[in-house]
DSSP file (Angstrom, degrees, kcal/mol; ACC not computed):
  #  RESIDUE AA STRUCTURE BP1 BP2  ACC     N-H-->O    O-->H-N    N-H-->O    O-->H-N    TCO  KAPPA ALPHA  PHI   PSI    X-CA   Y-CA   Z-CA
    1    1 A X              0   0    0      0, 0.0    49,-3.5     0, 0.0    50,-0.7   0.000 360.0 360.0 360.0 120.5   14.7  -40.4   -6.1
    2    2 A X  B >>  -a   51   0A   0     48,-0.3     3,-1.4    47,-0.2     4,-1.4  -0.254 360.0-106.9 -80.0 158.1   17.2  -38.0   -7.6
    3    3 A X  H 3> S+     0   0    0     48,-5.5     4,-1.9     1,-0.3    49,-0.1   0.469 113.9  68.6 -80.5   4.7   16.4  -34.7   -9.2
    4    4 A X  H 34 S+     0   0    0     47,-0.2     5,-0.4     2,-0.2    -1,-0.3   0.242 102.8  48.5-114.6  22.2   17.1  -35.9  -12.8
    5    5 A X  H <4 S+     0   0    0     -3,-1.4    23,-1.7     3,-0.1    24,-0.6   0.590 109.4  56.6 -50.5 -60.3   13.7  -38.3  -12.4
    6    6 A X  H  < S-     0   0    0     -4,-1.4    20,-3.3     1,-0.3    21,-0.8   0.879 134.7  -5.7 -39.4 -58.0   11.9  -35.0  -11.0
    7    7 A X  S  < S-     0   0    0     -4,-1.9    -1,-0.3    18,-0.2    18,-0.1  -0.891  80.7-115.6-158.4 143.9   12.8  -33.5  -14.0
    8    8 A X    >   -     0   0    0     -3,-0.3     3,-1.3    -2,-0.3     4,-0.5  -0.275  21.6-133.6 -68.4 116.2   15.1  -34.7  -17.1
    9    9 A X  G >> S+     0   0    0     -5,-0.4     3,-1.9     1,-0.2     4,-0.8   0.956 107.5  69.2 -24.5 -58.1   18.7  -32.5  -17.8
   10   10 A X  G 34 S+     0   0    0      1,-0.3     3,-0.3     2,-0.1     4,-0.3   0.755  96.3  55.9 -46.5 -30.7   17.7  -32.4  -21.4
   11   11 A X  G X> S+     0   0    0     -3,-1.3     4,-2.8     1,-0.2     3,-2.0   0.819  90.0  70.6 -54.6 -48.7   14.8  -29.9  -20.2
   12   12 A X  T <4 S+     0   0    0     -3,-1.9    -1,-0.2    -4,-0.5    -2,-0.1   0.750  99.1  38.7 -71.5 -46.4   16.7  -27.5  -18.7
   13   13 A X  T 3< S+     0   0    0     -4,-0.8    -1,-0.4    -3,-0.3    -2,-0.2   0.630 119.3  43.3 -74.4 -14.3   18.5  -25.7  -21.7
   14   14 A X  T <4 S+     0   0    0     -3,-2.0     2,-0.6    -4,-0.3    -2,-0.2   0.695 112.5  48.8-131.8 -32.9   15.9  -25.7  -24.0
   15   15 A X     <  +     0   0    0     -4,-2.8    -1,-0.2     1,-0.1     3,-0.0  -0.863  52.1 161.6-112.2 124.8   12.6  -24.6  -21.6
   16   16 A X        +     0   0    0     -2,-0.6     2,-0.6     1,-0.1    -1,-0.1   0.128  50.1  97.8-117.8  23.8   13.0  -21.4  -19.2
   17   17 A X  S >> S-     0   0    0      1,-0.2     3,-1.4     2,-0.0     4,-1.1  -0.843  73.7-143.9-130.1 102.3    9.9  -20.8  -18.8
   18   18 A X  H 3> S+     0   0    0     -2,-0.6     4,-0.9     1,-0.3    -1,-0.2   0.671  97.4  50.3 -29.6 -56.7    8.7  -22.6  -14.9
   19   19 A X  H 34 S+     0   0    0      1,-0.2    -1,-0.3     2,-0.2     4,-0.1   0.559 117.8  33.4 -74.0   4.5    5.1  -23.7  -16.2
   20   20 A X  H <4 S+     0   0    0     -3,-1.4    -1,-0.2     2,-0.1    -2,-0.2   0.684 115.0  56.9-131.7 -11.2    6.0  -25.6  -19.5
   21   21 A X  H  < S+     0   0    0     -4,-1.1     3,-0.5     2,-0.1     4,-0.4   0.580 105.5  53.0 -64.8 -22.3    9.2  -26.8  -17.9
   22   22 A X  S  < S+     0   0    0     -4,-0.9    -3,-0.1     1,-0.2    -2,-0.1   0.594  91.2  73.5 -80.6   2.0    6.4  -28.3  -15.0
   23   23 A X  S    S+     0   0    0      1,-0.2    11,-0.2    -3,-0.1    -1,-0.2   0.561 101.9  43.8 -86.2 -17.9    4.6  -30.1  -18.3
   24   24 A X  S >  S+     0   0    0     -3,-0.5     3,-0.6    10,-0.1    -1,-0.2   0.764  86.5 135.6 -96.9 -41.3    8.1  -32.6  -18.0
   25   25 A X  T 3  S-     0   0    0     -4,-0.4     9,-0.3     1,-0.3     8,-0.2   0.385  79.7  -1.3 -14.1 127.6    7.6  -32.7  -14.1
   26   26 A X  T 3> S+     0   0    0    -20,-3.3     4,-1.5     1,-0.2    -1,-0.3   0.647  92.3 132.5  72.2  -6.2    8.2  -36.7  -12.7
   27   27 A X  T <4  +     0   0    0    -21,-0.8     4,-0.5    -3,-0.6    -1,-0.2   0.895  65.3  56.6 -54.1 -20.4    8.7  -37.5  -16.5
   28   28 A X  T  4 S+     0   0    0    -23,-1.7     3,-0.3     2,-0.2    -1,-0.3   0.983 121.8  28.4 -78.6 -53.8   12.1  -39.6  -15.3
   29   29 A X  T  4 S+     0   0    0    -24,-0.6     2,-0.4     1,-0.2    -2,-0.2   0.978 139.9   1.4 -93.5 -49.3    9.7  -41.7  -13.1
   30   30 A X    ><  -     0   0    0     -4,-1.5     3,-3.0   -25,-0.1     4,-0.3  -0.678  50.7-156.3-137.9 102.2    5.9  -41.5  -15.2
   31   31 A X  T 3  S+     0   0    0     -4,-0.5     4,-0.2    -2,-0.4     3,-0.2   0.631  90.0  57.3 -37.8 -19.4    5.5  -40.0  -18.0
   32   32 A X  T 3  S+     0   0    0      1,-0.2    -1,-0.3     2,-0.1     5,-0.3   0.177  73.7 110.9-110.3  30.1    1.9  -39.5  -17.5
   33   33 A X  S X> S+     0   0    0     -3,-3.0     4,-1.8    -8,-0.2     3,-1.6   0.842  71.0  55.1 -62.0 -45.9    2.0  -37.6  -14.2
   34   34 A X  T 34 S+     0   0    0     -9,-0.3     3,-0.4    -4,-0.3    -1,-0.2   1.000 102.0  57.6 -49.3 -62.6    1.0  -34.5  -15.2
   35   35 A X  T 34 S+     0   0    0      1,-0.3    -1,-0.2    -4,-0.2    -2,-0.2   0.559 113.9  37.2 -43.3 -11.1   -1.9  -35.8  -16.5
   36   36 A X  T <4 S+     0   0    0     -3,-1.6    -1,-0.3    -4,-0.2    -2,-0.2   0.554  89.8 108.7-125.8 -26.1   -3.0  -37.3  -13.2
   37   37 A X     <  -     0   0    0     -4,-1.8     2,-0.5    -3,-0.4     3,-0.0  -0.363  50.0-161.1 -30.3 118.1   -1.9  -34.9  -10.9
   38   38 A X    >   -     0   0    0      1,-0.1     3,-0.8    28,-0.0    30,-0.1  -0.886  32.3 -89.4 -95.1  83.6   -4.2  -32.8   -9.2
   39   39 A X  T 3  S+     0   0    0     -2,-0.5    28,-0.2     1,-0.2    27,-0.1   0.329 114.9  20.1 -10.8 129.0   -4.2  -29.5   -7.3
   40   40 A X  T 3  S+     0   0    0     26,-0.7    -1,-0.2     1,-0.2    29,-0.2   0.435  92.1 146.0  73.3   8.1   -3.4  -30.5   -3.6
   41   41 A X    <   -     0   0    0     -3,-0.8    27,-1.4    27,-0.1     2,-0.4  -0.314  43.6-124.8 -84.6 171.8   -2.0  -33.5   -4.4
   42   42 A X        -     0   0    0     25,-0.2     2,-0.4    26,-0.2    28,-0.2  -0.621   1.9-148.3 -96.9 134.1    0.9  -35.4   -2.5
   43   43 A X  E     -b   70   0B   0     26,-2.7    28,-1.8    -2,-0.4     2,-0.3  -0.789  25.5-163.9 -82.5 158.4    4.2  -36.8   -3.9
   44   44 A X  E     +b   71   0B   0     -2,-0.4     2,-0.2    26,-0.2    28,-0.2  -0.856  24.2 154.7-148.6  88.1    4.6  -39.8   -1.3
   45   45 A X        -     0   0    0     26,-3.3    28,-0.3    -2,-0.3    50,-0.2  -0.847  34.3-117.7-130.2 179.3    8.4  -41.1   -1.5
   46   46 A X        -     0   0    0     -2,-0.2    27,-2.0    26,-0.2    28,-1.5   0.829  57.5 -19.4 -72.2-129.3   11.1  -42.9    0.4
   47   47 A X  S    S+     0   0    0      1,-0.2    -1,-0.2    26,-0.2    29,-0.1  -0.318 115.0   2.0 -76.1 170.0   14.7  -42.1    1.6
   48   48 A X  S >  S-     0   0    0     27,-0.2     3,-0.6     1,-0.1     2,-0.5   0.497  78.5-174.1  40.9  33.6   16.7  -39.5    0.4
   49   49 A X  B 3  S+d   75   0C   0     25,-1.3    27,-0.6    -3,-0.4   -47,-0.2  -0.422  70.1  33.2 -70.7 123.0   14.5  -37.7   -2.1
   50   50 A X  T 3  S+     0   0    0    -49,-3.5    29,-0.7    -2,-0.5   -48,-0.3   0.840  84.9 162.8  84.5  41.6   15.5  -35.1   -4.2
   51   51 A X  B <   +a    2   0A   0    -50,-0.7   -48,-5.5    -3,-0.6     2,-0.9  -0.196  40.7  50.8 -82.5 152.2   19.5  -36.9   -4.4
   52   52 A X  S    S+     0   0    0    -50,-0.2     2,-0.1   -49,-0.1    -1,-0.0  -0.619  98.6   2.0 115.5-139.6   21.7  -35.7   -7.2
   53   53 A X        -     0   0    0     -2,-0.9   -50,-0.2     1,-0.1   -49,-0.0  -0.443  66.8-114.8 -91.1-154.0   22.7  -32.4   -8.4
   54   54 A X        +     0   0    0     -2,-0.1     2,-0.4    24,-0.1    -1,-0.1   0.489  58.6 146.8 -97.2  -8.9   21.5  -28.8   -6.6
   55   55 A X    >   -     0   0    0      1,-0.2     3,-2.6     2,-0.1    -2,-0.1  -0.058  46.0-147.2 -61.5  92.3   19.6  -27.7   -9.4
   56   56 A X  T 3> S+     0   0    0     -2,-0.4     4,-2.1     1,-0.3    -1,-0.2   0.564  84.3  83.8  -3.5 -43.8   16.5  -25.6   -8.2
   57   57 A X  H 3> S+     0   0    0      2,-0.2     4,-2.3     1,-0.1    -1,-0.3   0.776  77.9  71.6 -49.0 -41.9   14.3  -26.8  -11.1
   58   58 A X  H <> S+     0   0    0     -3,-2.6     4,-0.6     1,-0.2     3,-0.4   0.956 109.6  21.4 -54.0 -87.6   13.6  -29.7   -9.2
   59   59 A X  H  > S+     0   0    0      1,-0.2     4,-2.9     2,-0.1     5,-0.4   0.958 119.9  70.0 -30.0 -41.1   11.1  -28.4   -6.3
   60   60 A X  H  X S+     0   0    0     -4,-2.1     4,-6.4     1,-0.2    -1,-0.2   0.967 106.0  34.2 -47.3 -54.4   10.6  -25.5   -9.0
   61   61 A X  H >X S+     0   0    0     -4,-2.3     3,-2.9    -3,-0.4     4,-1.0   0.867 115.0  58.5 -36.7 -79.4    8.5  -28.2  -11.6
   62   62 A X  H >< S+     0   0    0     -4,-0.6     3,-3.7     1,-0.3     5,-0.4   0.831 111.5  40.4 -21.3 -81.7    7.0  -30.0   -8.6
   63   63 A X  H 3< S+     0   0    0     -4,-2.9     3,-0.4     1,-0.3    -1,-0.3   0.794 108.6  55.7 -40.8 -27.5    5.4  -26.5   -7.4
   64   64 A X  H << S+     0   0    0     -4,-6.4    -1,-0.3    -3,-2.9    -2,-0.2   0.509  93.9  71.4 -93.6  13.7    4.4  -25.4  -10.3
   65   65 A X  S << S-     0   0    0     -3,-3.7    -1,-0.3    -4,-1.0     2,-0.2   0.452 110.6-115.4 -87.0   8.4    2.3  -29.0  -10.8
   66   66 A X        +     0   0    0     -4,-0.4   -26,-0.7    -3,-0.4    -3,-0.1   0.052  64.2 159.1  90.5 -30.4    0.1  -27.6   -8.3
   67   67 A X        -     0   0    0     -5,-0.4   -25,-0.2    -2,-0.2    -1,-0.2   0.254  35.5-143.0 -41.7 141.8    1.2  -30.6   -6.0
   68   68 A X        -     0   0    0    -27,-1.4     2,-0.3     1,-0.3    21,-0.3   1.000  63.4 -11.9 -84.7 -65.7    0.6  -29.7   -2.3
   69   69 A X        -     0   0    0    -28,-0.4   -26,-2.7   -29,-0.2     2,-0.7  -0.833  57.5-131.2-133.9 156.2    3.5  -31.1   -0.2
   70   70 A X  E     -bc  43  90B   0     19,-1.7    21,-0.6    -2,-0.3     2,-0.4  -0.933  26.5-154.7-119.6 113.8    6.0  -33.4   -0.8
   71   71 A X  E     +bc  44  91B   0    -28,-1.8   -26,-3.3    -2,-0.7     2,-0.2  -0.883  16.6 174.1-115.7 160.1    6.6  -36.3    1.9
   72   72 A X  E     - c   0  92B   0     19,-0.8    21,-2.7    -2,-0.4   -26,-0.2  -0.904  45.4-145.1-156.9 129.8    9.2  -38.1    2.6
   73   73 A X  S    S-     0   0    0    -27,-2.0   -26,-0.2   -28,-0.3     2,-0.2   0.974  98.6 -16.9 -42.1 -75.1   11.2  -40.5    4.5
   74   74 A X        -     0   0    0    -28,-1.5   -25,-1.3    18,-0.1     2,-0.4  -0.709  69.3-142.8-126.1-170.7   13.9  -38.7    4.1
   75   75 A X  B     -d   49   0C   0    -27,-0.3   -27,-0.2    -2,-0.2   -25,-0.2  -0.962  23.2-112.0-116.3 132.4   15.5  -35.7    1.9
   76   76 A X     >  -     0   0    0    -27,-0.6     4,-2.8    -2,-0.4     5,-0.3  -0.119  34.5-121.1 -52.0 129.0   18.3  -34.5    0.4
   77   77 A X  H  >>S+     0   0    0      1,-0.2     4,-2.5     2,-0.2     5,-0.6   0.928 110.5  43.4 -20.7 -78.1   19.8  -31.3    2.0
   78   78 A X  H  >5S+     0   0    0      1,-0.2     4,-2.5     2,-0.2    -1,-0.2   0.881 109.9  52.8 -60.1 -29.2   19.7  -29.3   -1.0
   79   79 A X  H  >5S+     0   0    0    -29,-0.7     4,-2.4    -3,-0.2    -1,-0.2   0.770 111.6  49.8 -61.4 -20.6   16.1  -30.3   -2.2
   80   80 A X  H  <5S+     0   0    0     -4,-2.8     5,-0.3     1,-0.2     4,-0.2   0.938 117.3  43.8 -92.3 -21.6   14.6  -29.4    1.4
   81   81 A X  H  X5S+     0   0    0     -4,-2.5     4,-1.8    -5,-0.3     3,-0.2   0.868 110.7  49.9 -79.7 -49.2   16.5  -26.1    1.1
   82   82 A X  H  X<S+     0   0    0     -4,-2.5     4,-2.1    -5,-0.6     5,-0.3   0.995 114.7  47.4 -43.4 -68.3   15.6  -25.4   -2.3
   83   83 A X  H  <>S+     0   0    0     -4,-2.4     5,-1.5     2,-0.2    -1,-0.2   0.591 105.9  52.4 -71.6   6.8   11.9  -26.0   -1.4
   84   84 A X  H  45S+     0   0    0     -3,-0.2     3,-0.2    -4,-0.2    -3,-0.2   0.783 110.4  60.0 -80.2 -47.9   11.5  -24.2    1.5
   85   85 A X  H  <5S+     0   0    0     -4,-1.8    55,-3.5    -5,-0.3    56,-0.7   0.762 107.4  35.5 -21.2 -63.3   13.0  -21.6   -0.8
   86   86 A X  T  <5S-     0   0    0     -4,-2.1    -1,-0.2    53,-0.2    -3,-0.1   0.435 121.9-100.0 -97.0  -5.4   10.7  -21.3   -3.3
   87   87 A X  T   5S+     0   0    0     -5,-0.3     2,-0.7     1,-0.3    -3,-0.2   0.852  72.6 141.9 105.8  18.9    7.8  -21.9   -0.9
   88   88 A X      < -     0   0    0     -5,-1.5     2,-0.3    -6,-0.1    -1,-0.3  -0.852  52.3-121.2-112.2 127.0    7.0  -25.7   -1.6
   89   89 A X        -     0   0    0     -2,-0.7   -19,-1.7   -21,-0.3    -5,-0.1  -0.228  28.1-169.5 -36.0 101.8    6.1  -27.5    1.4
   90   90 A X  E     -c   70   0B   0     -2,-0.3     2,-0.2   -21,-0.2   -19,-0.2  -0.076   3.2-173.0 -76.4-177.5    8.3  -30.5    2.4
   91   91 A X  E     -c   71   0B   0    -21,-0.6   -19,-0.8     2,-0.1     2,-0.4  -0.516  12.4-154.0 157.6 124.8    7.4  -33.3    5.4
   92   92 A X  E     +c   72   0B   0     33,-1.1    33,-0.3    -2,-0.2     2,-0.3  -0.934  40.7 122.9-110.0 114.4    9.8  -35.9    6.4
   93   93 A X  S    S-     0   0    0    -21,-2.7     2,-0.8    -2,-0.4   -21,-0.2  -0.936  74.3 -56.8-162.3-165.6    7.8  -39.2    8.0
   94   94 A X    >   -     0   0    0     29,-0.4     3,-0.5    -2,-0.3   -21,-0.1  -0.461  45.3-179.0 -95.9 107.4    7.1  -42.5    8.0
   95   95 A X  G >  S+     0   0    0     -2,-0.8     3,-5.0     1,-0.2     2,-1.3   0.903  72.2  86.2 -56.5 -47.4    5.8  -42.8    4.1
   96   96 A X  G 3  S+     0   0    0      1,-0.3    -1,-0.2    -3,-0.1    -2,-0.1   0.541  79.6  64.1 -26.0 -13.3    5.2  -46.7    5.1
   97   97 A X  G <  S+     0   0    0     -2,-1.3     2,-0.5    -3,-0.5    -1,-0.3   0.279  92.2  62.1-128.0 -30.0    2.1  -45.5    6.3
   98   98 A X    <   -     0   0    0     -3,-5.0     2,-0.3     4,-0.0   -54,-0.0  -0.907  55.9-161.3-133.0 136.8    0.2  -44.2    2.9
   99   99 A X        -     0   0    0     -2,-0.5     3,-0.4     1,-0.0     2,-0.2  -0.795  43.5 -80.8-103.7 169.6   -0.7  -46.2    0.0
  100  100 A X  S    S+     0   0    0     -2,-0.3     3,-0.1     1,-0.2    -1,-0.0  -0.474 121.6  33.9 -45.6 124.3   -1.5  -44.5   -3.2
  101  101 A X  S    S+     0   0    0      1,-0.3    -1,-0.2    -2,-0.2    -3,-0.0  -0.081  88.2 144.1 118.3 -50.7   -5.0  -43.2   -3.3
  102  102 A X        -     0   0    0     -3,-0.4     2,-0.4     1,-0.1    -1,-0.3  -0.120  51.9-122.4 -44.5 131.4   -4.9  -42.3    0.7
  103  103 A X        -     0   0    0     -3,-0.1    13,-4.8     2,-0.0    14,-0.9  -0.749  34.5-172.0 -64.7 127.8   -6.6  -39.3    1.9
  104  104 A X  E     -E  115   0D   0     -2,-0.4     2,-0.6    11,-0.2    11,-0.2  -0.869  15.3-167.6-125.8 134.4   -4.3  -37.2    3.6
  105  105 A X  E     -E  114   0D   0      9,-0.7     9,-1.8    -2,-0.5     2,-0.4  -0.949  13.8-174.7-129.5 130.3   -4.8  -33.9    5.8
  106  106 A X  E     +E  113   0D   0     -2,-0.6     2,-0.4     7,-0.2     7,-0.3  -0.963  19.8 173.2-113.4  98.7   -1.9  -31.9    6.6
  107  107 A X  E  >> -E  112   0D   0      5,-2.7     4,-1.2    -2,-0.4     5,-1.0  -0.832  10.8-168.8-142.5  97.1   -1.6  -28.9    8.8
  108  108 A X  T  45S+     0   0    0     -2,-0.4    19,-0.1     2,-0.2    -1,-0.1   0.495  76.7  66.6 -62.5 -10.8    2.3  -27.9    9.3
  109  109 A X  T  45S+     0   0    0      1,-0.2    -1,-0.2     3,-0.1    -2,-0.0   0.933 115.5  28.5 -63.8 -65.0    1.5  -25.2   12.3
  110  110 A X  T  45S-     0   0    0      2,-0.1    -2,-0.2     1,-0.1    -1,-0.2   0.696 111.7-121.5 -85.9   4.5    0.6  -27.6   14.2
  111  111 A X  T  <5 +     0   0    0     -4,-1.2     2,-0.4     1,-0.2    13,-0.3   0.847  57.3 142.0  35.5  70.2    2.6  -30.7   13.0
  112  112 A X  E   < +E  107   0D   0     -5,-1.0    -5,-2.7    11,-0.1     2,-0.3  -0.956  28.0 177.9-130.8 129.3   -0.1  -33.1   12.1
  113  113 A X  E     -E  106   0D   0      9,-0.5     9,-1.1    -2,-0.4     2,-0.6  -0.899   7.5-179.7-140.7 118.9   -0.4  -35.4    9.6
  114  114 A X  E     -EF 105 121D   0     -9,-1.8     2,-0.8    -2,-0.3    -9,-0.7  -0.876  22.7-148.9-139.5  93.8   -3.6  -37.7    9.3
  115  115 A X  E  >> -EF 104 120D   0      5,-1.1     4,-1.2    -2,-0.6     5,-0.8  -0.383  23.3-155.3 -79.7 114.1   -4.2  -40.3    6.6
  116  116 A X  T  45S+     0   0    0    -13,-4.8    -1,-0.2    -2,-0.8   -12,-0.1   0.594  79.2  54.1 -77.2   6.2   -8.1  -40.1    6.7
  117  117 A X  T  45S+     0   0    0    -14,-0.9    -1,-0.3     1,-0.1    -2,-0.1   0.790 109.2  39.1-128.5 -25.3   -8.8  -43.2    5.5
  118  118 A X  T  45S-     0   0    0    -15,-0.3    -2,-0.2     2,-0.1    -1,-0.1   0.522 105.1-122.4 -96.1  31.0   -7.1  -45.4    7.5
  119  119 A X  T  <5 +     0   0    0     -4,-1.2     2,-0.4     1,-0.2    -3,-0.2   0.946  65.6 142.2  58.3  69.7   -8.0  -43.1   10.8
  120  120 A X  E   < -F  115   0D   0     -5,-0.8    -5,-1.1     2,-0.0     2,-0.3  -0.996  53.3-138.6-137.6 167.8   -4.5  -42.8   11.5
  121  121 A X  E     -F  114   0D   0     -2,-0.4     2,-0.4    -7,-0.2    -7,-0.2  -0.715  17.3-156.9-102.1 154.6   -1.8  -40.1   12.9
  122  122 A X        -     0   0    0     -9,-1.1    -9,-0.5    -2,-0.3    -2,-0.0  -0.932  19.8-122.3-136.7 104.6    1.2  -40.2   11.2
  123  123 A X        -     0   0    0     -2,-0.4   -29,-0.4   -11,-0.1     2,-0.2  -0.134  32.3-164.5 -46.1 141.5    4.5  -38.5   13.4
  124  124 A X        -     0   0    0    -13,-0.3     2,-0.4   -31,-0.1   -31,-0.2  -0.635  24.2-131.7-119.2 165.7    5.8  -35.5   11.0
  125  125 A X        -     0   0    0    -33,-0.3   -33,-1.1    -2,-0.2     2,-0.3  -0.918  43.3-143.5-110.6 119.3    9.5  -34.1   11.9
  126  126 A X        -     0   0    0     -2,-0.4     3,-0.1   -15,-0.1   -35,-0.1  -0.790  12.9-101.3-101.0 152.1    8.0  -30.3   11.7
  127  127 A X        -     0   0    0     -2,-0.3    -1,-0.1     1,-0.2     2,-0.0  -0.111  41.5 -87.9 -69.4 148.7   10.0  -27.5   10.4
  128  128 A X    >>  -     0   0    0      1,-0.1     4,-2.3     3,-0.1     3,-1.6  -0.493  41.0-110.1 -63.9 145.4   11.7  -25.1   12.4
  129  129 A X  H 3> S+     0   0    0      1,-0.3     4,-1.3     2,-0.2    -1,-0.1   0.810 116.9  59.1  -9.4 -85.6    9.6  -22.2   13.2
  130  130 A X  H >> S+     0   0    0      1,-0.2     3,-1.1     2,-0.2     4,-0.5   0.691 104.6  51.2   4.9 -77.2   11.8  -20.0   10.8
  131  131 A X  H X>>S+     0   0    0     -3,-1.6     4,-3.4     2,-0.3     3,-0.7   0.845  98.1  63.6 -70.8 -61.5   11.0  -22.2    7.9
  132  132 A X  H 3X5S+     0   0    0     -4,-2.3     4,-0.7     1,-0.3    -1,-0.3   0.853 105.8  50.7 -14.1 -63.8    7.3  -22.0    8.6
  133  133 A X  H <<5S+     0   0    0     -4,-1.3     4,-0.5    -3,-1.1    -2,-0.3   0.567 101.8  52.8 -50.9 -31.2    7.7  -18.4    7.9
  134  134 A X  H X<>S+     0   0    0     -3,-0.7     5,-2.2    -4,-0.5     3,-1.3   0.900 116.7  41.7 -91.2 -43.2    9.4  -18.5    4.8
  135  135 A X  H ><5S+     0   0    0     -4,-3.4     3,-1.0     1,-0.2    -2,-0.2   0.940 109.3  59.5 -60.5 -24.1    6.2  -21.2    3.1
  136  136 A X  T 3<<S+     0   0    0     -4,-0.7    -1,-0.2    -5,-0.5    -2,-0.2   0.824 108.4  39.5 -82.1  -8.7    3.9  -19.4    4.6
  137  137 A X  T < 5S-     0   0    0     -3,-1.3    -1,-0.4    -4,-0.5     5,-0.2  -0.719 121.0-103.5-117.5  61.0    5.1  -16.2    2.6
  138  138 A X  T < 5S-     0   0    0     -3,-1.0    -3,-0.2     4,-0.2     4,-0.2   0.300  77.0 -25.9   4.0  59.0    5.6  -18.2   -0.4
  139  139 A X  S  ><S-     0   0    0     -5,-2.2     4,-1.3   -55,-0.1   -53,-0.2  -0.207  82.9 -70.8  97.9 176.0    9.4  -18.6   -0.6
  140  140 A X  H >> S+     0   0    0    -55,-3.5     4,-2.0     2,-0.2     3,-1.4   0.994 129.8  48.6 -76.7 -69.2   12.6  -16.8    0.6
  141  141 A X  H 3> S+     0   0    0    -56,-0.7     4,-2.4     1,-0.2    -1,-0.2   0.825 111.7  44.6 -18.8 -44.4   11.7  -13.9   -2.3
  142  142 A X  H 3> S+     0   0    0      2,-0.3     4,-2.0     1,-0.2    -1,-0.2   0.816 112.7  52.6 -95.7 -33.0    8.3  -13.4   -1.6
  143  143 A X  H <X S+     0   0    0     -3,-1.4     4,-1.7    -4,-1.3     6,-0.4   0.777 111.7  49.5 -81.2 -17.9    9.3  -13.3    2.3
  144  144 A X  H  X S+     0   0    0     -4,-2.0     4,-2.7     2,-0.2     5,-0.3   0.924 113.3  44.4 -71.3 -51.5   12.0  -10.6    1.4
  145  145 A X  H  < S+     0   0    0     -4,-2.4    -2,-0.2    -5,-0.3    -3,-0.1   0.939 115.1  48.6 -70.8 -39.4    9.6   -8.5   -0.5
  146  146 A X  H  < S+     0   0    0     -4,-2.0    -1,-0.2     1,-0.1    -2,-0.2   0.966 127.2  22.6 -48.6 -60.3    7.1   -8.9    2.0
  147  147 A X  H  < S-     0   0    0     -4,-1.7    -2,-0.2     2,-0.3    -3,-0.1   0.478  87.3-134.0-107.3   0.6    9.2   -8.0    5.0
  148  148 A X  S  < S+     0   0    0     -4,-2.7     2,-0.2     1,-0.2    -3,-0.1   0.609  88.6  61.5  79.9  17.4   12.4   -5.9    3.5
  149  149 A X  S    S-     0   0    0     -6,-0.4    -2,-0.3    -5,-0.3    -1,-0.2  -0.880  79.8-135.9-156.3 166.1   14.6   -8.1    5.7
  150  150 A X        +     0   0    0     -2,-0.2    -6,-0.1    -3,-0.1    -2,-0.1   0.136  62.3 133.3-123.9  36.0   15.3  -11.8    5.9
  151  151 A X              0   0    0      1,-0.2    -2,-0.1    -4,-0.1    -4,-0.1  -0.500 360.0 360.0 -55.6 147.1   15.0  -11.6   10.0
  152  152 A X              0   0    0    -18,-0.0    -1,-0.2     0, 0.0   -19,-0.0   0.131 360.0 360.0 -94.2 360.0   12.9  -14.4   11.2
């Protein structure tokens, strides 16, 4: 899924403002996604997710839908750098695995992921250590202002 499904060019110039740019969020792929979206809920997609240009906006929308993690087969370079960036949790495994609906439990310390309703473990690729640090302080900003530094 490319970042101009995530969120539409035409957006970009005209709304600057992260929460009424997130009202657009998915719009490419369902228009009525905000409207079913839930705090803590999961995007659940295939290869390569977040293809296209580099634009930031993408993850930005996504986070500000409330969405809890984004899984993934796989991801584009710049979307996994972008969201770790601004502090939204990625997680690359085997999507094959979750239907729509699924109850999902997540806990990226330890690298577990557990679709609770068909009692199964799901292999994660977990983020380097590093990267850990930077969500867990809500993005690369918030881990500079927090620690004055960007040492991990």
């Amino acid at each position: 899924m490319n970042t101009d499904y995530i969120i539409p060019g035409k957006y970009l110039m005209k709304i600057t403002d992260d929460d009424k740019l997130a009202e657009h969020a998915m719009e490419g792929v369902d228009t009525n996604f905000r409207d079913k979206a839930e705090p803590g809920d999961f995007i659940v997609a295939g290869h390569n997710f977040g293809s296209g240009s580099s634009r930031e906006e993408a993850p930005t929308v996504i986070k500000h839908s409330d969405v809890g993690a984004v899984l993934a087969k796989s991801f584009a370079r710049i979307f996994y750098r972008n969201a770790v960036n601004i502090g939204l949790p990625i997680i690359e495994c085997d999507t094959d695995k979750i239907d729509q609906g699924d109850e999902l439990y997540v806990d990226l310390e330890e690298g577990n992921l557990n679709n609770l309703d068909k009692e199964k473990e799901i292999e994660l690729s977990p983020l380097p250590p590093e990267m850990n640090k930077i969500l867990d302080d809500g993005g690369l900003v918030s881990h500079l202002d927090k620690h004055g530094t960007f040492n991990l």
